[in-house]
C-alpha positions, 0 to 999 in steps of 0.5 A: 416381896422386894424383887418387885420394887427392885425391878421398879428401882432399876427400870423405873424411877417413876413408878418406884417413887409411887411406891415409896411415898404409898410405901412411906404413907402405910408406914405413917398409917401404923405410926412408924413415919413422922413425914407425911409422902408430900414432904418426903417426895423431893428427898425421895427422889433425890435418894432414888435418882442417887441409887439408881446413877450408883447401880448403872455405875457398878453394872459398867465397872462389873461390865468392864472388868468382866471384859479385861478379864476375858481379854487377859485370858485370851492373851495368856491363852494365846502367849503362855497357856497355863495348866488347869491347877493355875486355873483352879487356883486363880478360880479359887481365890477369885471366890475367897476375894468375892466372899471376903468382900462381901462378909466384911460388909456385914454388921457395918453401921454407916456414922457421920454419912459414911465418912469416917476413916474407918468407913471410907476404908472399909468401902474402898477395901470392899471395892478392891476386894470386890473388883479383884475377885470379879476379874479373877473370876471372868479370867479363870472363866475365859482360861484354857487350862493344859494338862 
């Protein structure tokens, strides 16, 4: 249901402010909203016109760290070959970082616009568990393990 609105969000900005203010409209309809679409219209672009400059964002920090990593790893392939269980190892804990950052994620409930000590801590720890956890990966990617 989702996949189709995602893909507006990320190509489109046009057509995904059409579907959430149809989408605002049948929430109303059912008694759910109190705005009507006309006056939600300047706040939902403002909120898309936001999520969409946050995704490009995380696609070229992603983008990047992915090429430091395959750039690492072609230094260390090159200079000090590691053996296939530092490999396994370095994909290992690449995988606990992602996981960890993820499920920490879960169950947060945003106060004050997400500026409390505690939710500004737990963001920037999602963001280095999560960036690590992506280097490590694309470095155990590109790595050529010795036996």
């Amino acid at each position: 249901m989702y996949l189709g609105p995602a893909f507006k969000l990320i190509f489109s900005e046009r057509a995904f402010l059409k579907a959430e203010l149809n989408h605002v409209e049948a929430r109303r309809a059912k008694g759910e909203a109190f705005q009507s679409a006309d006056d939600f219209r300047d706040e939902a672009l403002t909120r898309i016109q936001g999520k969409r400059r946050r995704l490009l964002r995380s696609a070229l920090w992603v983008i990047a760290l992915v090429a430091v990593g395959a750039l690492t790893a072609l230094l260390i392939n090159a200079a000090a070959p590691l053996s296939w269980l530092w490999v396994k190892v370095i994909r290992g804990v690449s995988v606990v970082l992602l996981v960890w950052a993820v499920w920490s994620k879960i169950g947060d409930i945003e106060t004050f616009k997400g500026e409390t000590l505690l939710e500004l801590t737990s963001e920037h720890l999602y963001r280095v568990l999560y960036s690590a956890g992506v280097f490590l990966g694309s470095l155990a990617l590109f790595l050529e393990g010795i036996e």
